[in-house]
C-alpha positions as CSV (number, residue, x, y, z in Angstrom):
1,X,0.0,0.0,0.0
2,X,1.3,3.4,-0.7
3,X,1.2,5.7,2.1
4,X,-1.2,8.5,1.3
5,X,-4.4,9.7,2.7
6,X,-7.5,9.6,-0.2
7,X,-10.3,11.6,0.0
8,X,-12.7,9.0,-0.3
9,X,-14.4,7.0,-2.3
10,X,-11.4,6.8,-5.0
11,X,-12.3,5.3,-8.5
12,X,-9.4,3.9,-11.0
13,X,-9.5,1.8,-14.3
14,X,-9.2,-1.8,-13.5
15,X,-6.2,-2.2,-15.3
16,X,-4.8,0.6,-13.5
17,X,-4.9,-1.8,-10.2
18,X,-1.1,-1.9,-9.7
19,X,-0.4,1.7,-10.5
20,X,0.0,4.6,-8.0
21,X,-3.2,6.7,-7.8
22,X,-2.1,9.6,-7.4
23,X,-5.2,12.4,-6.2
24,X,-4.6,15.5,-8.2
25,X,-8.3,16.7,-7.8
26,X,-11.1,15.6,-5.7
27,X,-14.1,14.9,-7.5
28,X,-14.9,15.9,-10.7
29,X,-16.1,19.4,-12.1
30,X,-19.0,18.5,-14.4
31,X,-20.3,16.0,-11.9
32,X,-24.0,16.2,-14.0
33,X,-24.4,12.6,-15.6
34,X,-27.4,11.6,-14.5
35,X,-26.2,7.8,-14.4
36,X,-22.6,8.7,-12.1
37,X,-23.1,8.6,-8.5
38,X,-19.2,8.2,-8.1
39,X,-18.8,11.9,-7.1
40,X,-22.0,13.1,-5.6
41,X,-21.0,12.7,-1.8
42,X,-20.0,15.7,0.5
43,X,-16.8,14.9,0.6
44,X,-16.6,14.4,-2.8
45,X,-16.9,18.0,-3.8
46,X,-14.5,19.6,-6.9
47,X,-10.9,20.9,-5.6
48,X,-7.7,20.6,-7.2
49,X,-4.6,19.7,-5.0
50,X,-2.1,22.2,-4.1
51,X,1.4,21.4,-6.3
52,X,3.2,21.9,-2.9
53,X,0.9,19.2,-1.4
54,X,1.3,16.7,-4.7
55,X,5.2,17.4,-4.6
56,X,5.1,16.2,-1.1
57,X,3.1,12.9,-1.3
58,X,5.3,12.3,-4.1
59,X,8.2,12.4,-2.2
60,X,6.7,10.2,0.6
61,X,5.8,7.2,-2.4
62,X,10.0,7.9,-3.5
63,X,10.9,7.4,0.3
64,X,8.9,4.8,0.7
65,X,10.8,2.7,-1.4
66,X,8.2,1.1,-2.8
67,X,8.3,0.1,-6.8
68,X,6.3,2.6,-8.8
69,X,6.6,1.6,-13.3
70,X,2.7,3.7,-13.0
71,X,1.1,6.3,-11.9
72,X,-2.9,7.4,-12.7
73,X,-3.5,10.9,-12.0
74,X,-7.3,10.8,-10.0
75,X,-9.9,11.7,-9.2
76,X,-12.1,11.9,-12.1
77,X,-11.4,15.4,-13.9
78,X,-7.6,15.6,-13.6
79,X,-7.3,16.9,-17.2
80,X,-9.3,19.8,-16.6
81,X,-6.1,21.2,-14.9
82,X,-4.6,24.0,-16.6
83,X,-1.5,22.7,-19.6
84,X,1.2,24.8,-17.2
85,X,0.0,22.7,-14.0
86,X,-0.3,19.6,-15.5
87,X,3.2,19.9,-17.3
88,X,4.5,20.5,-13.8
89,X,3.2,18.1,-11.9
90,X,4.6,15.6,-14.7
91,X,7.7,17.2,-13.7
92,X,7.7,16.0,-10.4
93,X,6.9,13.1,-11.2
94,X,9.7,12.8,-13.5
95,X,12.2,14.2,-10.9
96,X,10.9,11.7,-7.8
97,X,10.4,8.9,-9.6
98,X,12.5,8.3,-12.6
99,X,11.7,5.2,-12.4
100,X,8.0,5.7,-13.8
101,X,7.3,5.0,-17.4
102,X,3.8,5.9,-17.8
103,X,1.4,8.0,-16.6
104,X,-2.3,8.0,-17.1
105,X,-5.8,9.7,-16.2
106,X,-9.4,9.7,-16.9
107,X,-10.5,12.6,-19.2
108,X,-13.4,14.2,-20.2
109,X,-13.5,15.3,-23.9
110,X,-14.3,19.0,-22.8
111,X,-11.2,19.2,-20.9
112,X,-9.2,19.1,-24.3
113,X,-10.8,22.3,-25.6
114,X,-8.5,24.7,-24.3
115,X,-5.1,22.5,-24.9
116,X,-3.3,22.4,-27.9
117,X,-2.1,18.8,-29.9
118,X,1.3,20.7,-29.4
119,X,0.7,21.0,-25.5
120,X,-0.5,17.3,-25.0
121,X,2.3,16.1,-27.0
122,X,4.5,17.9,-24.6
123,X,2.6,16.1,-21.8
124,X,3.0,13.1,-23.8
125,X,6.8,13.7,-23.5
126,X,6.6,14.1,-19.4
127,X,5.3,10.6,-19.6
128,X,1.1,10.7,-19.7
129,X,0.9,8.2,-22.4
130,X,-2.7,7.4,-22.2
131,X,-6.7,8.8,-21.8
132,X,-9.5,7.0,-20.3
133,X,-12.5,8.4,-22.6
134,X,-16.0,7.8,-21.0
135,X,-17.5,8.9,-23.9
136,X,-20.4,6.7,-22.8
137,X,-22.4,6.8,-26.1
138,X,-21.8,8.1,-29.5
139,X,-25.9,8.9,-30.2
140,X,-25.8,12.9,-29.2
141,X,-30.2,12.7,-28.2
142,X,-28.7,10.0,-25.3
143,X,-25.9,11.8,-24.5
144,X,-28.5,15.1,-23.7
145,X,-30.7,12.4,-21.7
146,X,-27.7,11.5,-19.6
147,X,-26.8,15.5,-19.4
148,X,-22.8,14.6,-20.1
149,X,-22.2,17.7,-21.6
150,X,-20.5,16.7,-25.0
151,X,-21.6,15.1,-28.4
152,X,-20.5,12.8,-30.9
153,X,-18.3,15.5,-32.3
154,X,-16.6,16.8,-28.9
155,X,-15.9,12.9,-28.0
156,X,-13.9,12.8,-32.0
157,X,-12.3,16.3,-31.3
158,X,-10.8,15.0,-27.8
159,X,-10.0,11.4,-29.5
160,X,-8.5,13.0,-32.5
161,X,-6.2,15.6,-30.6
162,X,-5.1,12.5,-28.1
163,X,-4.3,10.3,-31.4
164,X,-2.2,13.6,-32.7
165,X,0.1,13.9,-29.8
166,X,1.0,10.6,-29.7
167,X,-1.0,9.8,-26.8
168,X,-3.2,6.1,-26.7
169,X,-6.9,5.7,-26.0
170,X,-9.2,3.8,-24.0
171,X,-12.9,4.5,-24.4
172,X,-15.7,3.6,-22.7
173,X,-19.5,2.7,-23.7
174,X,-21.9,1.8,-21.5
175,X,-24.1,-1.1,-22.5
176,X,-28.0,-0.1,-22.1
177,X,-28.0,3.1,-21.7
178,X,-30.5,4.2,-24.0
179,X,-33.1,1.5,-22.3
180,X,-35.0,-0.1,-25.1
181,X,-36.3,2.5,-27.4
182,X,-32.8,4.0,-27.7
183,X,-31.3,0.9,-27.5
184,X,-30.6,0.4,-31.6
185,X,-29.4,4.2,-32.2
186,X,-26.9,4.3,-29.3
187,X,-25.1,1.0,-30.4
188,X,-25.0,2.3,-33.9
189,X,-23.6,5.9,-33.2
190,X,-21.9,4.8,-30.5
191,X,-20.0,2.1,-33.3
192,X,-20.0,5.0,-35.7
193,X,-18.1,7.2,-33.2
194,X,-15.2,4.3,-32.7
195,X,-14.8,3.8,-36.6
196,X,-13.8,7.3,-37.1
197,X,-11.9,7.7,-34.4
198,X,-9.8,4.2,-34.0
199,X,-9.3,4.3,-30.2
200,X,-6.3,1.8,-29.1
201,X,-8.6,0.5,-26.6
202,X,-12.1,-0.3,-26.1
203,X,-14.5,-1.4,-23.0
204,X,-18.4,-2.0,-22.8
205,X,-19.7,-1.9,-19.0
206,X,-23.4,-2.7,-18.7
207,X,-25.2,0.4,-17.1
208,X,-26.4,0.3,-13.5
209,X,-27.6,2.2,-10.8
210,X,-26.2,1.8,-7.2
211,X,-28.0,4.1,-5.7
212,X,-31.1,3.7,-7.5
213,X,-32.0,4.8,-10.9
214,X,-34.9,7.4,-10.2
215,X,-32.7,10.9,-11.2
216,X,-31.2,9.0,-14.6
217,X,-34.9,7.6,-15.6
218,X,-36.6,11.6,-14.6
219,X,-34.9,12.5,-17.9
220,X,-36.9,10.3,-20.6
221,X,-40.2,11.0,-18.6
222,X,-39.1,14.6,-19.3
223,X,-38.6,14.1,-23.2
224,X,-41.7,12.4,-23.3
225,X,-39.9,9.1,-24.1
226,X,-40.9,5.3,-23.4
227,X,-40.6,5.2,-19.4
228,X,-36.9,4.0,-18.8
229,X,-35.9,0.5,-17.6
230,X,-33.2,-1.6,-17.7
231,X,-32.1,-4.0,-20.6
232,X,-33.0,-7.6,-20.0
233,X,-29.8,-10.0,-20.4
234,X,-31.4,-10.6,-24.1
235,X,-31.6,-6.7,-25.2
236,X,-28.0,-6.2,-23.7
237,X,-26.8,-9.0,-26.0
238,X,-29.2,-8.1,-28.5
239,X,-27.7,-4.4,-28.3
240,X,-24.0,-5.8,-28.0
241,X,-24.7,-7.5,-31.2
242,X,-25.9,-4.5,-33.2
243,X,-22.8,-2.5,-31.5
244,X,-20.1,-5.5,-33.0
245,X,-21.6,-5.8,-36.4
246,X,-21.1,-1.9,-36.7
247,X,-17.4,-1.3,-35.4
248,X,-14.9,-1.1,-38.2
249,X,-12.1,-1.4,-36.1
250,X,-7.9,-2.1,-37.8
251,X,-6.1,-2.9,-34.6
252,X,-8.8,-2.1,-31.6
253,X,-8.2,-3.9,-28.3
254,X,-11.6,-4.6,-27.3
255,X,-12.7,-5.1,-23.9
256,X,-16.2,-6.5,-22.1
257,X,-15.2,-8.1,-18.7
258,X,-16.4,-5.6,-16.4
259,X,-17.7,-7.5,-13.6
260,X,-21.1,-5.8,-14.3
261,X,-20.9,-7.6,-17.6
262,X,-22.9,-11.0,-18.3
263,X,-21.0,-12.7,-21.2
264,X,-16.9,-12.0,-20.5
265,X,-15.8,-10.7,-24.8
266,X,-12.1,-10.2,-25.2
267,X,-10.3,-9.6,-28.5
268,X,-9.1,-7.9,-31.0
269,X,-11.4,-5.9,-33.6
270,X,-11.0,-6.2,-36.6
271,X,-9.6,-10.1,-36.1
272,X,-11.3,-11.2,-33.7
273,X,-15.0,-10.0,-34.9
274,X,-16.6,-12.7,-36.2
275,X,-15.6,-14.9,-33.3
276,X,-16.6,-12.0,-30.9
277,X,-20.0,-11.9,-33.1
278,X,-20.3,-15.5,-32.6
279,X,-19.8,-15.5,-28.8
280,X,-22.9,-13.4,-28.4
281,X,-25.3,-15.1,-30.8
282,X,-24.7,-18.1,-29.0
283,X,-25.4,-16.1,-25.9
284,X,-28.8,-15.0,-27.4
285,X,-29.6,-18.4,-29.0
286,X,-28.7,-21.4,-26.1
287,X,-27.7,-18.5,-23.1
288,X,-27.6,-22.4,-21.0
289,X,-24.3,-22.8,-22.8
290,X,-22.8,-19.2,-22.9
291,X,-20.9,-19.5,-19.9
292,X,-22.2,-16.3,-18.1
293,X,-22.0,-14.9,-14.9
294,X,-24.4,-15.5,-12.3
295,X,-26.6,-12.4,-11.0
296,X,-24.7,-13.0,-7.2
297,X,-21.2,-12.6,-9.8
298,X,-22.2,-9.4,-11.5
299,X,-21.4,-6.4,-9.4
300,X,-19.7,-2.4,-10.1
């Protein structure tokens, strides 16, 4: 265990699990998706960290002695830190521990707006080598349900300015989050999105609600839609099908074994596609032979 004090809860990538979290914000400043509790607590309200206070903790990990190759840069909204701070916190990095040879951190496409290709690709030099997108969806009329403040084209601008500088990519949809009558278009855009922007990496997580799903499902009732539920195991699989047939990936590492997920997919798309494809029809056709997870398995 490194020896810092979190302000708690603190969230990371899964594969992220052996890095150093380092907390460079607390909480995250849009904190308005209707479907994201992760942030919502008192304690979990939007600061950034102090350099002096960063340099420090730093120093305590390098003292510690403890082997650090990773570091992720948390909470949630660490790239919405100016270019100058950012560049010198990679600094310190750099200067305590050498030894590090990749930095990472969740980023929300509007966070990009107001940094250059030519400033990430210096922050690509310091070391932050890759992006965790939640772009979520690529259909823009579920992205205004969900109230996450960008669109199909700010999720391409922020992939497209990460691809530029060098940096890699690892997006995020969330399986059924258009509920069923939104449940065709969001796999489609959402496929659409990935073809033109090529991420290096891709998950699928299966929307759920914690904490209960009444402020995400006030939305449709709002827009007059369908009154929201949740996919059954069919329509996710149905939806997950529509979403593969669409992608038009060259070299995507793809991603579904989020423990909230039902059928485990790993692969590569484009090669493994029709394998992927053929994993989940035989999930929707003879599900008593799919190998899923138990309901007492899934879980956040």
């Amino acid at each position: 265990m490194y020896p810092l004090n979190y302000i708690e809860p603190v969230f990371r990538p899964p594969s992220e699990w052996k890095s150093l979290i380092l907390q460079v914000t607390n909480g995250c400043s849009w904190n308005k998706c209707t479907f994201c509790d992760m942030y919502t607590s008192e304690d979990k309200k939007f600061k950034p960290k102090k350099v002096d206070q960063i340099e420090q903790e730093i120093i305590k990990v390098a003292e510690s002695g403890i082997t650090t190759r990773r570091v992720f840069l948390a909470d949630g909204d660490a790239m919405m830190l100016p270019f100058n701070r950012l560049k010198e916190i990679l600094e310190l990095i750099r200067l305590h521990l050498p030894q590090v040879g990749r930095v990472s951190s969740y980023c929300l496409p509007r966070n990009l707006g107001n940094k250059t290709v030519e400033q990430l690709a210096q922050l690509n030099a310091l070391g932050l080598k890759l992006m965790y997108i939640g772009c979520e969806s690529g259909d823009d009329e579920v992205l205004a349900l969900i109230e996450k403040g960008e669109t199909y084209q700010s999720s391409l601008i922020a992939l497209n300015k990460i691809k530029q500088a060098g940096m890699k990519s690892s997006v995020m949809i969330l399986n059924g989050l258009g509920g069923p009558e939104l449940s065709r278009q969001h796999a489609i855009n959402s496929a659409k999105l990935m073809n033109e922007a090529q991420p290096n990496y891709l998950s699928t997580l299966v929307v759920s609600f914690p904490l209960g799903e009444q402020r995400f499902a006030q939305k449709f009732s709002q827009e007059s839609l369908q009154p929201f539920r949740q996919l059954t195991q069919h329509e996710l699989f149905t939806e997950m099908e529509i979403l593969l047939s669409e992608l038009d990936l060259e070299r995507t590492i793809f991603r579904s074994d989020h423990a909230s997920n039902y059928l485990v997919l790993k692969g590569i798309l484009g090669d493994d596609k029709e394998a992927l494809l053929g994993q989940v029809r035989q999930a929707l056709q003879q599900p008593n032979d799919a190998n899923l997870r138990q309901e007492w398995q899934r879980g956040l």
